[in-house]
Backbone as JSON, one array per atom type, in Angstrom:
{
  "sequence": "XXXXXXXXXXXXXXXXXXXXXXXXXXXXXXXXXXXXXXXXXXXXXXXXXXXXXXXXXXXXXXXXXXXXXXXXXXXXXXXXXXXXXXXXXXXXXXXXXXXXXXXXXXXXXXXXXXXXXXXXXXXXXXXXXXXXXXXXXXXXXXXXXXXXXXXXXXXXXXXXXXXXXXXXXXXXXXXXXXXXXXXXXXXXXXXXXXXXXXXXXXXXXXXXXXXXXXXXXXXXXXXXXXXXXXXXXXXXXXXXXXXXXXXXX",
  "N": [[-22.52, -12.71, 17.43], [-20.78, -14.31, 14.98], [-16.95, -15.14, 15.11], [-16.26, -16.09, 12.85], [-17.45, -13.75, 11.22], [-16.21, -11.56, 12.07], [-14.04, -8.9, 12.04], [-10.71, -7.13, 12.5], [-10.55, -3.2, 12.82], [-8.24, -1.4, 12.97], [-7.85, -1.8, 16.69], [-10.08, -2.56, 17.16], [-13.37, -5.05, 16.99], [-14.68, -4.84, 14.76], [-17.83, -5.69, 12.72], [-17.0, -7.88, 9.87], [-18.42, -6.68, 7.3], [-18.07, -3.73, 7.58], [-15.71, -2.68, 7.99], [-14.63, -1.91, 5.23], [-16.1, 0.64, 5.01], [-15.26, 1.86, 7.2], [-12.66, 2.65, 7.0], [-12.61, 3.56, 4.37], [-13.64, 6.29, 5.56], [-11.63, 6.68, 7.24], [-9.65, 7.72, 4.96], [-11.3, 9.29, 3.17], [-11.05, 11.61, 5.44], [-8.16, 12.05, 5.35], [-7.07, 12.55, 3.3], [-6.57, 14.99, 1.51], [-4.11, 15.86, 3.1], [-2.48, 14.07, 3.01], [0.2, 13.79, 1.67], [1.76, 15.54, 3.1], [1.41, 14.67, 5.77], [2.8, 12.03, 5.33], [5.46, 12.5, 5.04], [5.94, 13.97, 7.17], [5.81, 11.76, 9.46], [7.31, 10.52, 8.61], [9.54, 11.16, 8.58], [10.58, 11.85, 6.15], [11.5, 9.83, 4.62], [9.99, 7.82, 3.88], [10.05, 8.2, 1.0], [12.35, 7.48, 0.25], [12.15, 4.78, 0.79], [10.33, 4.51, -1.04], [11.73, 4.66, -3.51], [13.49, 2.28, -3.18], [11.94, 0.44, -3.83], [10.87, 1.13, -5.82], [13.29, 0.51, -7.58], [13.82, -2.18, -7.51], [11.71, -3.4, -8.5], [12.25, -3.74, -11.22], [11.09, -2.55, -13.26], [10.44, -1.54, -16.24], [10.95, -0.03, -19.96], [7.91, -0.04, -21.95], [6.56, -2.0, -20.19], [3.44, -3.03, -18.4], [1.98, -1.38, -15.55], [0.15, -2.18, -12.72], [-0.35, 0.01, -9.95], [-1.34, -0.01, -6.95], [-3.58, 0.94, -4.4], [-2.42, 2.99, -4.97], [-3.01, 5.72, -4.4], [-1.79, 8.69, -3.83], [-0.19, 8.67, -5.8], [2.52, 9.13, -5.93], [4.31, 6.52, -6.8], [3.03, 6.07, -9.03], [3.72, 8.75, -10.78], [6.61, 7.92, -10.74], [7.05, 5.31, -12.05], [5.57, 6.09, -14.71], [7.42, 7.94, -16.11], [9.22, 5.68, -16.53], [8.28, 3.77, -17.83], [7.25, 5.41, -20.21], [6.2, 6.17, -23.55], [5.14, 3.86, -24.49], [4.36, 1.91, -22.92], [2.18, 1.58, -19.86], [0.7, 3.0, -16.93], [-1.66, 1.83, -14.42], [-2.81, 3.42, -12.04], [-4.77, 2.74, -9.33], [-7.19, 2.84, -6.69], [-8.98, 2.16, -3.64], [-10.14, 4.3, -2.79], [-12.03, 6.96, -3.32], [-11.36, 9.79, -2.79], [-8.44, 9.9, -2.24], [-8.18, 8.69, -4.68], [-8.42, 11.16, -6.44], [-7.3, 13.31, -5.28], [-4.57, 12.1, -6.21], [-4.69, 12.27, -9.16], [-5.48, 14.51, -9.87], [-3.1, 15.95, -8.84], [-0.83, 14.44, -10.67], [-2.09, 15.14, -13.31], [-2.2, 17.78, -13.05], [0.9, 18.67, -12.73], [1.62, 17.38, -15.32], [1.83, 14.89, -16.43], [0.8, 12.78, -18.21], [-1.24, 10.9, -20.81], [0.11, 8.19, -20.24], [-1.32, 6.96, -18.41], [-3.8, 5.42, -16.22], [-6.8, 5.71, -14.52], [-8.58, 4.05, -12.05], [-10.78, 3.23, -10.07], [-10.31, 0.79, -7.21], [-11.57, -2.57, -6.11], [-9.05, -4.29, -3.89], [-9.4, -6.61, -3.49], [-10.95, -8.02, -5.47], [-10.06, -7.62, -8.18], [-10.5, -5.77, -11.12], [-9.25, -6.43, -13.4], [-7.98, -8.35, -16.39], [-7.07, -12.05, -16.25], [-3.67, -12.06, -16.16], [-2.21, -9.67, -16.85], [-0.56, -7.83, -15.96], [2.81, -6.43, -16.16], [4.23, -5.65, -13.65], [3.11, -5.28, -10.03], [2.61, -3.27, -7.33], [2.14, -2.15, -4.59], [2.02, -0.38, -1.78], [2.36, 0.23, 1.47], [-0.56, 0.16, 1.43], [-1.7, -2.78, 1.61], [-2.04, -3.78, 4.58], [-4.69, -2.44, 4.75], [-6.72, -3.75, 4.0], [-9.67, -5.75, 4.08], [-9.55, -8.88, 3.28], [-6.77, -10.06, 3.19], [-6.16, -12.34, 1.98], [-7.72, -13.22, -0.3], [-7.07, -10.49, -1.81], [-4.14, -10.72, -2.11], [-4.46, -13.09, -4.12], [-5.9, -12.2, -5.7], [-4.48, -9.92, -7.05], [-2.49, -11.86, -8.09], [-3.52, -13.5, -9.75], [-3.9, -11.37, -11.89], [-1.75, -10.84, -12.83], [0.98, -11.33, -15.05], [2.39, -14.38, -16.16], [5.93, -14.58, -15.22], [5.4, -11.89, -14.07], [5.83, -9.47, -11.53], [4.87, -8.97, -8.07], [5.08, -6.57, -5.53], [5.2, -5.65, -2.32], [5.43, -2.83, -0.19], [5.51, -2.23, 3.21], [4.4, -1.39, 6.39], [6.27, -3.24, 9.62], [7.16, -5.45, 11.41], [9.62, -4.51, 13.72], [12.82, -5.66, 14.08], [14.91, -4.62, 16.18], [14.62, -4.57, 19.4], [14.94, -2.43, 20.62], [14.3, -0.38, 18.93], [12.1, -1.13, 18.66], [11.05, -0.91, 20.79], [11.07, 2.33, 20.74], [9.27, 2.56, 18.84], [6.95, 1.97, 19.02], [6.32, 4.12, 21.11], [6.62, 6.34, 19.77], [4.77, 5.94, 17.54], [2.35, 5.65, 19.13], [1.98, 8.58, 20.61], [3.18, 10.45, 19.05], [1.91, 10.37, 16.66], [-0.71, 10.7, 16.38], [-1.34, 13.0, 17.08], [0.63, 14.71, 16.01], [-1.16, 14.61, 13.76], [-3.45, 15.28, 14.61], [-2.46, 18.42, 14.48], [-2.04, 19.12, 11.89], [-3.38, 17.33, 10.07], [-6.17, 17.89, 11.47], [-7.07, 15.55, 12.69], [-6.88, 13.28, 15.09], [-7.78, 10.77, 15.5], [-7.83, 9.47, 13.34], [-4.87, 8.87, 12.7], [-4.54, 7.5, 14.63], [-5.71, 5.36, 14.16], [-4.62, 4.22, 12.18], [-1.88, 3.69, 13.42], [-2.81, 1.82, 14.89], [-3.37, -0.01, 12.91], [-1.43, -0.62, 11.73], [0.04, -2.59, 13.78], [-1.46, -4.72, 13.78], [-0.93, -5.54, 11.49], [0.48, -8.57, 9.48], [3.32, -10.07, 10.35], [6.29, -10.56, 8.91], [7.62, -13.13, 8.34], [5.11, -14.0, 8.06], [3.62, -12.9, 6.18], [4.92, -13.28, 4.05], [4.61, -15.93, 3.85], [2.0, -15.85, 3.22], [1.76, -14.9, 0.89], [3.0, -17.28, -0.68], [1.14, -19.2, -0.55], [-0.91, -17.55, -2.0], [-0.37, -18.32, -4.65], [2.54, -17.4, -5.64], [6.05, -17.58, -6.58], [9.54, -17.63, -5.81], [9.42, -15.96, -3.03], [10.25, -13.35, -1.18], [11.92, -11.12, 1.06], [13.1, -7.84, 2.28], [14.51, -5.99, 4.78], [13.81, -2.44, 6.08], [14.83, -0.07, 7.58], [15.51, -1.05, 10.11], [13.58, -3.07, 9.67], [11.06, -1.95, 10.48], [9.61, -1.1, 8.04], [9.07, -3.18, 5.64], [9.79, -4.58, 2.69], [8.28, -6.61, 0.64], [8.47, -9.02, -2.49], [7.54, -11.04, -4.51], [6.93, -13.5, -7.37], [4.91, -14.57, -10.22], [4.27, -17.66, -11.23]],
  "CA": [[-21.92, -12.68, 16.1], [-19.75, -15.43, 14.87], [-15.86, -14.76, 14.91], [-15.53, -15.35, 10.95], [-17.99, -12.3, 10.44], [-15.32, -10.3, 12.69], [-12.62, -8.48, 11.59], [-9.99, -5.87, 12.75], [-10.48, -2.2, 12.35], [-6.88, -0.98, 14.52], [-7.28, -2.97, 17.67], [-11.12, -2.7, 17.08], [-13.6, -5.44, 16.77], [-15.73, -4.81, 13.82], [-18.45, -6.87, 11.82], [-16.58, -7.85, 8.35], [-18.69, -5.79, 6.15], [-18.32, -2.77, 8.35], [-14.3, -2.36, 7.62], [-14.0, -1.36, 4.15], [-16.55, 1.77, 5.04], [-14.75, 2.7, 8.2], [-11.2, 2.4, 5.92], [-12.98, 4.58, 3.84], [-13.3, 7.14, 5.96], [-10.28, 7.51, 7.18], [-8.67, 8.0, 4.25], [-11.33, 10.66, 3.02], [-10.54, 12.39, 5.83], [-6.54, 12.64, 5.63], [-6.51, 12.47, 1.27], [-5.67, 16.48, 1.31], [-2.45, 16.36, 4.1], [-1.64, 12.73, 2.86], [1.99, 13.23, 1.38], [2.4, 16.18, 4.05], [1.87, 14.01, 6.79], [3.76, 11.13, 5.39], [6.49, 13.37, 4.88], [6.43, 14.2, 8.9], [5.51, 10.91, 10.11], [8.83, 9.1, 8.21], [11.25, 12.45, 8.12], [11.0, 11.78, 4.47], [12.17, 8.44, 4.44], [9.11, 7.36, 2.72], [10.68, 8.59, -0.26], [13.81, 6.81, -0.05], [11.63, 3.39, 0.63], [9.92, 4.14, -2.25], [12.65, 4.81, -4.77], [14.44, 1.43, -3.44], [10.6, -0.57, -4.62], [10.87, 1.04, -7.77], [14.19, -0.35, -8.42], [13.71, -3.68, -7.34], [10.61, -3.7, -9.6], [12.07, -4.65, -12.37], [9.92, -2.03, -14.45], [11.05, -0.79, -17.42], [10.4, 0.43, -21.0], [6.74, -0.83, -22.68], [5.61, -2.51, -19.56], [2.4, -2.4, -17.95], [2.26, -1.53, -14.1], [-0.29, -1.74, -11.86], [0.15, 0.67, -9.02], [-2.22, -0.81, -6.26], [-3.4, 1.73, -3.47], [-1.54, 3.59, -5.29], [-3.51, 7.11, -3.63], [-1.76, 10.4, -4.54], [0.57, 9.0, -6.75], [4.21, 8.76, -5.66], [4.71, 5.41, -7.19], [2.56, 6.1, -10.23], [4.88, 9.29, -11.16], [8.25, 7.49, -11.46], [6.72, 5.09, -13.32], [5.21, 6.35, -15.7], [8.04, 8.23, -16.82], [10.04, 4.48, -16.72], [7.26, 2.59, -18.86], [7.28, 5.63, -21.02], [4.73, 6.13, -24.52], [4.8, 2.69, -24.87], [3.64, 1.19, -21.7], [0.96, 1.8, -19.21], [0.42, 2.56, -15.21], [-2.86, 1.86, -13.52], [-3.32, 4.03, -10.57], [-6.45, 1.94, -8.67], [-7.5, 3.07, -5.36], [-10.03, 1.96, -3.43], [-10.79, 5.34, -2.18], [-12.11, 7.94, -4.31], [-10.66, 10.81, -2.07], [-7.31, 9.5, -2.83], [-8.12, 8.93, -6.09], [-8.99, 12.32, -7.19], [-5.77, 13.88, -5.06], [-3.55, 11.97, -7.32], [-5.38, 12.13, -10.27], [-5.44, 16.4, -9.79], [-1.9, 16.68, -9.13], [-0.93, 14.27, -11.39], [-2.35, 16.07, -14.23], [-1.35, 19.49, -12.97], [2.6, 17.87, -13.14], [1.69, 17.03, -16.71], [1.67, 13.45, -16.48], [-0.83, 12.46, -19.18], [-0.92, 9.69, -21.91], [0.32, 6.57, -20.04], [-1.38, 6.8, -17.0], [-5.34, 5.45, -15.92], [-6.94, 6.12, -13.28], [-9.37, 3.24, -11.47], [-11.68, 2.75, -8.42], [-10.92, -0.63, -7.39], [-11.5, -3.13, -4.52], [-7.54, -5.37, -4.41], [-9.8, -8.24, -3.1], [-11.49, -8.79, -6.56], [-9.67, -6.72, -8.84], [-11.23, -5.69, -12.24], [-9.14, -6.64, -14.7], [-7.91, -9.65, -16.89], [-6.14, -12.18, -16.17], [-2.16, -11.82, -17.12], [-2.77, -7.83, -17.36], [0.25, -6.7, -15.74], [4.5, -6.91, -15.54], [4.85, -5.64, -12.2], [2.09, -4.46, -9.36], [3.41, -2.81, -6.74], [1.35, -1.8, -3.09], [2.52, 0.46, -1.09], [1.45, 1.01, 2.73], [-2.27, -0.33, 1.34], [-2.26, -4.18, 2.19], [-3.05, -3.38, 5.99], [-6.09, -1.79, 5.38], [-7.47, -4.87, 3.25], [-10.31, -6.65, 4.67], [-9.04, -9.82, 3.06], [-5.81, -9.92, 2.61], [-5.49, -13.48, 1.39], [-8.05, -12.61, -1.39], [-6.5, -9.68, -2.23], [-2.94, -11.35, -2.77], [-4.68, -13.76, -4.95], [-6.43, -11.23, -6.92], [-2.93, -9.62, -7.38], [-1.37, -12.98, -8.61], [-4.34, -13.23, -10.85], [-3.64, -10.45, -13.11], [0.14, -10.54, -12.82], [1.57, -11.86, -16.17], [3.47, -15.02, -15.74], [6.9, -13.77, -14.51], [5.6, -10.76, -13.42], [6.2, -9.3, -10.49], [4.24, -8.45, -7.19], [6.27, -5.93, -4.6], [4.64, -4.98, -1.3], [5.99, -2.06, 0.62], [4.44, -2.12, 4.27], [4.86, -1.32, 7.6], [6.04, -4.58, 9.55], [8.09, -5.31, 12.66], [10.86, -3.95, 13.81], [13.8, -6.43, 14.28], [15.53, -4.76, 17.1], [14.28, -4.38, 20.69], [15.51, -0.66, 21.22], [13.83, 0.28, 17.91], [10.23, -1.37, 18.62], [10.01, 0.49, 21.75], [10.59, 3.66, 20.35], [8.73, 3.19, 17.75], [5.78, 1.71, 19.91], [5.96, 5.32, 22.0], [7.02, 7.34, 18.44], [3.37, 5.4, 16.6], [1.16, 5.93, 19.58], [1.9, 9.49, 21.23], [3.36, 11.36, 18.33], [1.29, 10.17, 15.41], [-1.96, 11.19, 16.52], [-0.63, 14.3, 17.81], [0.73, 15.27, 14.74], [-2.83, 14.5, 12.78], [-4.3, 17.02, 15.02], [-2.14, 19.46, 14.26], [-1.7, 19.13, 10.72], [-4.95, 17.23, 9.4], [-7.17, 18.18, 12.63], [-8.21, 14.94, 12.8], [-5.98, 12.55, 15.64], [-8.59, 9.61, 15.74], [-7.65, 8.54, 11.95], [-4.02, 8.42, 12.78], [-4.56, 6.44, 15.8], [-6.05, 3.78, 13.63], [-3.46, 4.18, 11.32], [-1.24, 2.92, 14.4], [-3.29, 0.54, 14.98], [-3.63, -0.93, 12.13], [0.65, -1.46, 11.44], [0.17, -3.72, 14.83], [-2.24, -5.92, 13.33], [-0.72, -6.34, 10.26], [0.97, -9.99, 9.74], [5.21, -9.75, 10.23], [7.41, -10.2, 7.57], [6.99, -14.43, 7.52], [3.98, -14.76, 8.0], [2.79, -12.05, 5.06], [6.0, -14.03, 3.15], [4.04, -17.47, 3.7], [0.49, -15.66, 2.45], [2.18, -14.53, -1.28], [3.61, -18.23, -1.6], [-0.07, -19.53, -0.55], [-1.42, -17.56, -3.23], [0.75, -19.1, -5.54], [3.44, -16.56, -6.1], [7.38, -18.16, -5.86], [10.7, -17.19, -5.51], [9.01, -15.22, -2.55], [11.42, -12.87, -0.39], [11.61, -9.6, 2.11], [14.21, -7.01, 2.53], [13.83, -4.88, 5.98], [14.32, -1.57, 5.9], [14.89, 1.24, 8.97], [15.33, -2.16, 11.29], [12.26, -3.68, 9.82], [9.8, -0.38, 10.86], [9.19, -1.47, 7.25], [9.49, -4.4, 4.81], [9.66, -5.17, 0.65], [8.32, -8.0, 0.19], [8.54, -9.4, -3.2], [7.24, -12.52, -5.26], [7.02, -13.84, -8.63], [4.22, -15.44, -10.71], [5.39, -18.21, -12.07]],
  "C": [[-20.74, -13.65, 16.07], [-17.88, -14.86, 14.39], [-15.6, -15.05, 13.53], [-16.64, -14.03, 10.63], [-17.08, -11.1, 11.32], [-14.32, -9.59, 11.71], [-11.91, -7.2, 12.44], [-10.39, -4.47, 12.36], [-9.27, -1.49, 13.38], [-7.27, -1.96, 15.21], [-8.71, -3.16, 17.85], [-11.56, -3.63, 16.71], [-14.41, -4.97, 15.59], [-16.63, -6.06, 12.47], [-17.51, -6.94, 10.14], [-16.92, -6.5, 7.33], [-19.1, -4.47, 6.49], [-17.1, -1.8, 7.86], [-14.22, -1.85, 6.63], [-14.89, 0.2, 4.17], [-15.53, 3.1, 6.34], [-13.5, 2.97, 7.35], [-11.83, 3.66, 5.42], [-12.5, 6.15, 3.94], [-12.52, 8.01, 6.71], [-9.55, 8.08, 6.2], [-9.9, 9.21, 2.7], [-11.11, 11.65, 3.84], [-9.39, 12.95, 5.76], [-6.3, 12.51, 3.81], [-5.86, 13.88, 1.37], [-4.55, 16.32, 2.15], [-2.04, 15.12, 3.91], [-0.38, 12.78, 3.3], [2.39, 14.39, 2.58], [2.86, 16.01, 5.24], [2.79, 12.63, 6.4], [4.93, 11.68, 5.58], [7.36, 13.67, 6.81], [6.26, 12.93, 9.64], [6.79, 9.85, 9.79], [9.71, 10.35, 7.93], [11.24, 11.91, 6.89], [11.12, 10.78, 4.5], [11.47, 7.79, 3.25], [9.42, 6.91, 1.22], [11.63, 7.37, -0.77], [12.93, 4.8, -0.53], [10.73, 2.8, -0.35], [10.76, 4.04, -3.38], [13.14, 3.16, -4.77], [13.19, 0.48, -4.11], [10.92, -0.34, -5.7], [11.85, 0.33, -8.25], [14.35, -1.3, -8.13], [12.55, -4.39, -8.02], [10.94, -4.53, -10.52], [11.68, -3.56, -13.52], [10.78, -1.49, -15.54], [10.69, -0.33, -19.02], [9.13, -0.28, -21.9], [6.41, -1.9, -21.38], [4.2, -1.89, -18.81], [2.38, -2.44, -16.48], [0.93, -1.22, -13.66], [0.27, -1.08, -10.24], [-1.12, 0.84, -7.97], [-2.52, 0.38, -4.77], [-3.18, 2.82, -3.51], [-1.9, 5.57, -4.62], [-2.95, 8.39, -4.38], [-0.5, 10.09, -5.41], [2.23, 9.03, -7.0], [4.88, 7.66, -6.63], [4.49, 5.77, -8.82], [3.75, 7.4, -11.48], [6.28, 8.46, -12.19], [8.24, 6.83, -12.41], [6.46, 5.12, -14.11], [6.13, 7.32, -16.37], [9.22, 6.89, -17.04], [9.48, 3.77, -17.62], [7.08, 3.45, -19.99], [5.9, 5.54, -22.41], [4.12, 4.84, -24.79], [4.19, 1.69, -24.07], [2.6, 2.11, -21.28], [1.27, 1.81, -17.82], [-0.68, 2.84, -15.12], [-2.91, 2.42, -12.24], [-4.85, 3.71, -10.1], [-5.63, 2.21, -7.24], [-8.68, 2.68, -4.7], [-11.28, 3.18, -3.12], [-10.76, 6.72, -3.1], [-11.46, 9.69, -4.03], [-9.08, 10.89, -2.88], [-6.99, 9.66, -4.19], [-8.14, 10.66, -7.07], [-7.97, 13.37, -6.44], [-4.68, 13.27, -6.08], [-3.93, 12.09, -8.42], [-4.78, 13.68, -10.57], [-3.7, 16.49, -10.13], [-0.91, 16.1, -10.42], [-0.72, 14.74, -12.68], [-1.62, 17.15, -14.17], [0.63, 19.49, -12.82], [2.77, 17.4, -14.22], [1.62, 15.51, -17.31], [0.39, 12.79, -17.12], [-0.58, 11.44, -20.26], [-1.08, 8.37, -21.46], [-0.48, 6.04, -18.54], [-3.29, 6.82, -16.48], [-5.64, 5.76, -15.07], [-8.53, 5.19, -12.87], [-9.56, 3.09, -10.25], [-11.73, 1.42, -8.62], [-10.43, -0.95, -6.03], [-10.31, -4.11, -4.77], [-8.61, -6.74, -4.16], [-10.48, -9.0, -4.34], [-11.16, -7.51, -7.74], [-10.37, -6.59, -10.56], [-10.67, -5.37, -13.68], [-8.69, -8.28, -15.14], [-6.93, -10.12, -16.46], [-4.56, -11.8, -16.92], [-1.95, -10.29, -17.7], [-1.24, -7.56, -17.6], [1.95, -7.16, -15.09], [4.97, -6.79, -14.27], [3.33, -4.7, -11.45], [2.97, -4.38, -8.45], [1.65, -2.17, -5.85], [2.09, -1.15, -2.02], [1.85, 1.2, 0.18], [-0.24, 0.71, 2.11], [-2.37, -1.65, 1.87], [-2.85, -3.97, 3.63], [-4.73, -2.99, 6.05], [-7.05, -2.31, 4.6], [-8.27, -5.63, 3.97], [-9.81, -8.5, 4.71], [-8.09, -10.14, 2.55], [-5.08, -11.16, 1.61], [-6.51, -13.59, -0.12], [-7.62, -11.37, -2.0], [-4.88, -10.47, -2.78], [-3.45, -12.65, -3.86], [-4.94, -13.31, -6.14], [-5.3, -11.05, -7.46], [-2.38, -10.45, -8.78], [-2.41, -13.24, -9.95], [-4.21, -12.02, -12.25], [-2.28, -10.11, -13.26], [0.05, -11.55, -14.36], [2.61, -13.05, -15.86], [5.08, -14.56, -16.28], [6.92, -12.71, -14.08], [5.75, -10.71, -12.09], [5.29, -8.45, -9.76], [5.57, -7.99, -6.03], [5.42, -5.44, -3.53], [5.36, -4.81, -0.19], [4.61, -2.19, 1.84], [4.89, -2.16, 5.48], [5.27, -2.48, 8.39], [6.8, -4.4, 10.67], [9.31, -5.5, 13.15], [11.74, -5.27, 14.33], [14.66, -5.91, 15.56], [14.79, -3.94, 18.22], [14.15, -3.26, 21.05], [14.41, -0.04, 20.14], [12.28, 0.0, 18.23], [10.1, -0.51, 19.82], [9.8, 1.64, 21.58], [9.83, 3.93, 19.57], [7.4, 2.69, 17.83], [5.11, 3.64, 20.41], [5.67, 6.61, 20.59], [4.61, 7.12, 17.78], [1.89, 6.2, 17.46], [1.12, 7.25, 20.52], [1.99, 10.05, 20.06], [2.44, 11.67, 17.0], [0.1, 10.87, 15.54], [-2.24, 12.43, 16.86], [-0.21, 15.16, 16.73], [-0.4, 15.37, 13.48], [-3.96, 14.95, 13.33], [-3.94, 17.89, 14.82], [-1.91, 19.94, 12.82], [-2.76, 18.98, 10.44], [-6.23, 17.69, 10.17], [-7.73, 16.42, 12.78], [-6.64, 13.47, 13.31], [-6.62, 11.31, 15.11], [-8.13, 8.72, 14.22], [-6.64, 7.88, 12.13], [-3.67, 7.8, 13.8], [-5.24, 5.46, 15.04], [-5.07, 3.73, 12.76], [-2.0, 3.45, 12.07], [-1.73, 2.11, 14.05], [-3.24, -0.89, 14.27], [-2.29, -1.8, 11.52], [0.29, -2.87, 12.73], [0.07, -4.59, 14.31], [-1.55, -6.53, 11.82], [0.53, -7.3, 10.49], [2.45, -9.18, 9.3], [5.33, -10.5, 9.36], [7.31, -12.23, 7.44], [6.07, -14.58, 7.51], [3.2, -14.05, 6.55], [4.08, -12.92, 3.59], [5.16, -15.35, 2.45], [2.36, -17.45, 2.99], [0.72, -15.59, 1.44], [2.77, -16.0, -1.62], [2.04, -19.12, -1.32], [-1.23, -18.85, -2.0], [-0.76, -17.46, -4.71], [1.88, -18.11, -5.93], [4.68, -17.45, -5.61], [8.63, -17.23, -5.65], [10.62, -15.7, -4.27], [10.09, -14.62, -1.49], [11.18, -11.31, 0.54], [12.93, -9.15, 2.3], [13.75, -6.01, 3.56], [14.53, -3.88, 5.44], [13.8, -0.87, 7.48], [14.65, 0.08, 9.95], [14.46, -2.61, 11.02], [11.56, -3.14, 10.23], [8.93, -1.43, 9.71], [9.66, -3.18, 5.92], [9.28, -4.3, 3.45], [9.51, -6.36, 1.0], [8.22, -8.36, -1.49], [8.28, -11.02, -3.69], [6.79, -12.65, -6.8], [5.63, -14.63, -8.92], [4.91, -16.33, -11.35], [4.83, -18.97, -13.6]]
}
């Protein structure tokens, strides 16, 4: 088999069009203990690293947001009480598991009116160009087969000056911190997704898969490749994680 039909699955070789099924099924397996295990896997933090996306968004009254990945909904929430009767958020997931955990609670939190709900692949996204004021990704780029079609797609339905924001795991900036958080990723994680979801093997690719994903310039130098400018990154928790941010122009 020829190394462009390869791709990553964690530190796994797999044929290209193998990945977006295995993806899959990780993430019907862990959709019910999602936010419970995020919750234990970042002491909350999560939270915090989401609140600071939202407000570096940009978003605000009568815009339209896509919310990319977006799974059970965290993101989709805030916004949609920020964009209000007059705007719109797209909650697109690739994974229907996901989808139908945020969708449920969602609803059962009352959140109704401004808020869709779409099965979609980021690598060829299914709407028009110039859709949307701000998309926003959160912990999903990693588990993109093609990530440099996917950031194109993105830039494709962004509205010129809108704004693309991707939250994502990325690498740690100081020495002391990557090792612990080398030993923290690959003993505790999987350990904790047996005891919580029953199911270690997901969250050992879920390691895995932070490794592989491209550090903080090089995922910088992919959003100004697919034409996005004024492109930039803010670490957070030592660079564990990163904002990246870029503009259509």
């Amino acid at each position: 088999m020829s190394d462009d039909k390869t791709t990553h699955f964690g530190y796994e070789t797999v044929a290209v069009e193998e990945k977006a099924g295995k993806v899959a099924d990780v993430f019907h397996s862990v959709a019910a203990k999602y936010d419970v295990m995020n919750d234990l896997m970042s002491f909350g933090v999560h939270r915090l690293w989401k609140r600071i996306t939202i407000d570096m968004s940009g978003a605000r009254a009568g815009n339209q947001i896509l919310d990319l990945a977006g799974g059970t909904g965290d993101l989709t929430r805030k916004f949609s009480r920020i964009v209000g009767p007059t705007g719109k958020v797209v909650l697109a997931d690739i994974n229907s598991s996901m989808l139908n955990v945020g969708r449920d609670r969602l609803t059962d939190q009352g959140y109704v009116g401004n808020i869709e709900y779409v099965q979609a692949n980021a690598e060829c996204l299914p709407f028009e160009d110039n859709s949307f004021d701000v998309i926003t990704m959160a912990f999903g780029l990693r588990n993109v087969t093609d990530k440099d079609a996917a950031l194109r797609s993105m830039a494709r339905v962004l509205k010129p000056g809108g704004r693309l924001l991707i939250l994502e795991f990325s690498k740690p900036t100081n020495p002391v911190m990557s090792k612990a958080y080398d030993l923290y990723s690959f003993s505790a994680l999987p350990f904790m997704g047996k005891l919580v979801a029953n199911d270690s093997e997901s969250y050992k690719y879920l390691a895995e898969s932070i490794r592989m994903h491209p550090d903080q310039e090089t995922l910088k130098g992919m959003m100004e490749d697919a034409g996005l400018v004024r492109c930039s990154y803010n670490n957070m928790t030592s660079g564990v994680v990163a904002l990246h941010r870029g503009i259509k122009p």
